[in-house]
C-alpha positions in Angstrom: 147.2 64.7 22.5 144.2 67.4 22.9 144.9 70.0 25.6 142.3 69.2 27.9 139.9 72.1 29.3 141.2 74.6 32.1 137.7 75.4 33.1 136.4 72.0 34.0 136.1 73.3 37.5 133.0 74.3 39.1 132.3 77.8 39.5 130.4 77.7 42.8 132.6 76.8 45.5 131.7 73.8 47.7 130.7 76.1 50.6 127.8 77.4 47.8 127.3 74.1 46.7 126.3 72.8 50.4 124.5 75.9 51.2 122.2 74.9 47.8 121.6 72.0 49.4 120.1 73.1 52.9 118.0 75.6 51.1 116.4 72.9 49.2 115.6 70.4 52.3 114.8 74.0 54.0 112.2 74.5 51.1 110.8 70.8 51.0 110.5 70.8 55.1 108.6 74.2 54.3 105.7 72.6 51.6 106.0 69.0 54.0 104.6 70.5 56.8 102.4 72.7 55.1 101.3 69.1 53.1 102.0 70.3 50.0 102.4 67.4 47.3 105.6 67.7 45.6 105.7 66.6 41.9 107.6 66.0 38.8 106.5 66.8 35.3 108.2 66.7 32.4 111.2 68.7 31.1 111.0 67.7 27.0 107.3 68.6 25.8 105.0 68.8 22.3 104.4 72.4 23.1 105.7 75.8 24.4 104.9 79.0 26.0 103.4 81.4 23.1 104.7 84.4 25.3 107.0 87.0 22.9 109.4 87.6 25.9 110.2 83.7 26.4 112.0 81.5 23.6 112.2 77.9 24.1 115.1 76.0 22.9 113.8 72.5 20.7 115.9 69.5 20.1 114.5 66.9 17.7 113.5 63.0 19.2 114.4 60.3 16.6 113.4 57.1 18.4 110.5 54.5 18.4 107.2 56.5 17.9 108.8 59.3 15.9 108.8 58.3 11.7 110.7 61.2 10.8 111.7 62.6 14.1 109.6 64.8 16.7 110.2 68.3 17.2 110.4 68.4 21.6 110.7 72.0 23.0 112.4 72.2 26.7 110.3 74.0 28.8 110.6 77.6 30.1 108.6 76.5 33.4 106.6 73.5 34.7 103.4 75.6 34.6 101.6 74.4 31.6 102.0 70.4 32.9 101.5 71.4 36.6 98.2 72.7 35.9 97.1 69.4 33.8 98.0 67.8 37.8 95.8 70.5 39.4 92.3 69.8 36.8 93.1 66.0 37.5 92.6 66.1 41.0 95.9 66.4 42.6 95.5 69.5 44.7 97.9 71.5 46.3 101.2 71.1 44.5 105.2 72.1 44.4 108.1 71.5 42.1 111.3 72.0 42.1 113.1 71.3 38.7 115.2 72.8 35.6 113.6 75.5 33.0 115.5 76.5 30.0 114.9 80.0 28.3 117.2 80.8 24.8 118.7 84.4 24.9 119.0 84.9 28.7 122.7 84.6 29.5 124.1 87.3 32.2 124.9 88.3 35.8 121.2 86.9 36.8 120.6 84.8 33.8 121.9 81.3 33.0 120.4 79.2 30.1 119.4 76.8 32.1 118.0 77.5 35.6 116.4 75.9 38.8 113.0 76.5 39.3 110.7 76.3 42.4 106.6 76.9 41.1 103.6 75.9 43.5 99.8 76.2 43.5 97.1 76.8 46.1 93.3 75.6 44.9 91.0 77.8 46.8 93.6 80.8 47.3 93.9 84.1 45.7 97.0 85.7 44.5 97.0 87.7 47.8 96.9 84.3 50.1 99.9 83.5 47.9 101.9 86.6 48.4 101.1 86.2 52.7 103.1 82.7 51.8 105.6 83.8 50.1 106.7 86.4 53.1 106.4 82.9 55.5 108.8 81.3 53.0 111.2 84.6 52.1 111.2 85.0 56.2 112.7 81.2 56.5 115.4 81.2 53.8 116.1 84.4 53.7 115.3 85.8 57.5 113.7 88.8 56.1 110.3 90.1 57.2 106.9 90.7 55.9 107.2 92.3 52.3 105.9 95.9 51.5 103.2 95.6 49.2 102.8 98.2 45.9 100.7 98.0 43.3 102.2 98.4 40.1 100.5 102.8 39.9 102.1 103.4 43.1 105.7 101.5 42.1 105.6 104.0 39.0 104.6 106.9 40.7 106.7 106.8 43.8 110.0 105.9 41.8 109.4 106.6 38.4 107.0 109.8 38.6 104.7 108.5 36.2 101.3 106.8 36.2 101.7 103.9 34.0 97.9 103.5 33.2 97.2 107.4 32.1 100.9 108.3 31.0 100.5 109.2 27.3 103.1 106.5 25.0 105.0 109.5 23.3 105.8 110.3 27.6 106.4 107.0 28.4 108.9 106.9 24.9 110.3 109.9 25.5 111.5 108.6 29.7 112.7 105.4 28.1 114.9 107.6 25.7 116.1 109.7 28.5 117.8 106.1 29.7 120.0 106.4 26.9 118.2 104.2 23.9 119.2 105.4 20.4 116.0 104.3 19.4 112.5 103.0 20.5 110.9 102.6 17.2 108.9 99.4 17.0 108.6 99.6 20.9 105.4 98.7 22.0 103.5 100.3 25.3 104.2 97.4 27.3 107.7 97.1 26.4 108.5 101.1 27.7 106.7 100.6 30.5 108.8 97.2 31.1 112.3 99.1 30.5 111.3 101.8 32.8 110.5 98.9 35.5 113.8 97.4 34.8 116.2 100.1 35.0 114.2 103.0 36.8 112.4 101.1 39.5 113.4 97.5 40.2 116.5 98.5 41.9 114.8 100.7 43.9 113.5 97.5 45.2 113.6 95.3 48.3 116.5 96.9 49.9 114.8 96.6 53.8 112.5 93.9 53.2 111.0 92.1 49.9 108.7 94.3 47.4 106.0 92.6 46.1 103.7 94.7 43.3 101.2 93.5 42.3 97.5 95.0 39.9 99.4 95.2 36.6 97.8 96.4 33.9 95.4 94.2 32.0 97.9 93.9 29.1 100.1 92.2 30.9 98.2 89.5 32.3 100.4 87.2 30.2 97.9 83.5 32.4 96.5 85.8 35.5 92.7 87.1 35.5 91.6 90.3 34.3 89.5 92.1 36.6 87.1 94.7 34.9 87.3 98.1 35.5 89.0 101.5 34.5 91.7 100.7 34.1 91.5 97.0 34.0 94.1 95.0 36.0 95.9 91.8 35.8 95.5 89.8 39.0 99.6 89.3 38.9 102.6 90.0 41.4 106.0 89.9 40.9 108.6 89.8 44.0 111.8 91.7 44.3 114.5 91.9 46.9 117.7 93.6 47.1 116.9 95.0 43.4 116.6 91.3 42.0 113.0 90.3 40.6 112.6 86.7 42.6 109.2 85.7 41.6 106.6 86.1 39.6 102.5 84.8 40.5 98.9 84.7 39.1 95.8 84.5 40.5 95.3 82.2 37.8 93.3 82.2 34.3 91.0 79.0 34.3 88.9 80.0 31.4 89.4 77.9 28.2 87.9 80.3 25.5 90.1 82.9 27.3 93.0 81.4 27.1 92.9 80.3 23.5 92.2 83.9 22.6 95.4 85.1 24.7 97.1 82.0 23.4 96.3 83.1 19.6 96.9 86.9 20.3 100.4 85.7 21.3 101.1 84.0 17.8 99.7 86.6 15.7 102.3 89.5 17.9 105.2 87.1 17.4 104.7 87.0 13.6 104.6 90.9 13.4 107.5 90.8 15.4 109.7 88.0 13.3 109.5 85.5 16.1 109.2 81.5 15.2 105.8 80.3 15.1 105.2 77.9 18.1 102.7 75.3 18.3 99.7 75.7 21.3 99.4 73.3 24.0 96.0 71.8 23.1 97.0 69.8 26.5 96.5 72.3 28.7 93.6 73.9 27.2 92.1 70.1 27.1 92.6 70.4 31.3 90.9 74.3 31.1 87.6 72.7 29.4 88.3 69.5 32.3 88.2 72.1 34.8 90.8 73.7 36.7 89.8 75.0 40.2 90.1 78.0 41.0 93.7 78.6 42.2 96.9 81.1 42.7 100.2 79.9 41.2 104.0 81.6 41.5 107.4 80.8 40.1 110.7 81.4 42.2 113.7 81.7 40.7 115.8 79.3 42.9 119.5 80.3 41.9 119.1 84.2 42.6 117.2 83.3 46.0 120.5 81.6 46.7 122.7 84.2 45.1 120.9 86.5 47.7 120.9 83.9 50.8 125.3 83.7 49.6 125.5 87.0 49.2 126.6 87.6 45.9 125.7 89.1 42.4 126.4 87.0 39.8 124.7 83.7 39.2 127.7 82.0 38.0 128.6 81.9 42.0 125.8 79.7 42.6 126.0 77.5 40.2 127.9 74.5 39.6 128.9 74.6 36.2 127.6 77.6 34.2 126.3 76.7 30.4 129.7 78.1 29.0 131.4 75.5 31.1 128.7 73.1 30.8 
């Protein structure tokens, strides 16, 4: 007889397991009142995110429809069919659902992951950030986040400006963290390891951090507003060191988005990545017209690892992928 598993047991306790669940009603009584439509969208899709610091996992559909079998890639987030809701009509709008990213795996990382992404027609990205604090303040008790932008993060932690730092500075701080090598680095990817190690956690330790004007090359599906330098109209959210969430003031030009969309495949060729197909879908909606809107995407599992008061995902979870 096979020896049956030892590690069929969850890894949360129940006490995590029930506190999961009041955060959840305590986030759906939060979007109720403020009549925010909740929604569902699909986890299998014909497209995926073109971004070189996301890889989606694929599994291939064999059933009616399918001569041949159809290539189905999970989705990283519900952004892409969230927004098709938003240019048909459906205005303000929530989710709360799975994402699956391959390669993250880790204290804060799981495979698979619980999501929580909303939208605001009419609202900027700073609107969004005022509801964020409202929501941080009810799950987490904690109150009004300072706000940085992303020059004054750098400068007060780091002792750099990111947008006039030469690269060979910026390369040479990112080898000072103890990198053998930062050949084939790009600017955006030293800049991104100094964030990570040197600043983030720096962050959030009295109250939530949220920065926000990153530079223009990292706009990744936030407007660019003109200027010297140009900046993305992006935030992120951190607390207790932990980046929670990440938010656009978002893109809604189609021509734009194509080009970003097409920039995107032609870096992950240089860089050896798969070649992903686009979501004609969504840029179908962008032509449609999507109002103008602000968007974020909370990491649901380290707001709970943070509401438990723990540092390791697994805690939070039920069954972690390698006990999946």
């Amino acid at each position: 007889m096979k020896t049956p598993p030892n590690d069929w047991r969850p890894s949360a306790s129940m006490e995590t397991l029930r506190l999961r669940a009041e955060m959840l009603a305590q986030i759906r009584a939060f979007f109720s009142a403020r009549e925010v439509l909740e929604v569902e969208t699909p986890l299998l899709a014909a497209a995926s995110v073109t971004d070189l610091h996301l890889q989606a996992l694929s599994c291939r559909y064999r059933g009616p429809g399918a001569d041949g079998g159809r290539e189905l890639f999970l989705q990283t987030s519900p952004e892409f069919a969230m927004k098709r809701l938003l240019a048909a009509g459906s205005g303000p709008i929530f989710q709360i659902c799975k994402a699956v990213r391959d390669g993250e795996a880790g204290r804060r990382h799981n495979p698979e992951f619980t999501i929580l992404e909303w939208y605001r027609p009419g609202w900027d990205h700073h609107r969004l950030m005022d509801e964020i604090d409202e929501l941080l303040g009810e799950i987490l008790g904690t109150r009004p986040g300072e706000r940085l932008t992303y020059a004054e993060a750098f400068e007060r932690y780091a002792a750099i400006d990111p947008h006039s730092a030469s690269d060979e500075a910026l390369r040479l701080r990112v080898e000072a963290l103890g990198m053998d090598s930062t050949d084939g680095l790009r600017r955006d990817d030293l800049l991104d390891l100094i964030l990570t190690h040197v600043i983030e956690p720096k962050l959030g330790h009295c109250q939530p951090t949220l920065i926000h004007d990153y530079p223009a090359s990292q706009a990744s599906l936030a407007r660019v507003r003109p200027g010297d330098p140009s900046l993305a109209d992006r935030f992120e959210v951190f607390a207790e060191g932990v980046e929670l969430a990440n938010g656009y003031h978002e893109l809604v030009d189609p021509e734009e988005q194509r080009r970003r969309f097409e920039a995107d495949l032609e870096a992950r060729l240089h860089a050896g990545l798969r070649e992903v197909p686009i979501d004609e879908r969504l840029l179908a909606a962008l032509e449609h017209g999507l109002p103008d809107c602000a968007g974020v995407a909370l990491g649901l599992d380290r707001l709970l690892m943070l509401k438990a008061g723990t540092r390791d995902i697994a805690d939070v979870l039920a069954f972690q992928t390698d006990r999946a």
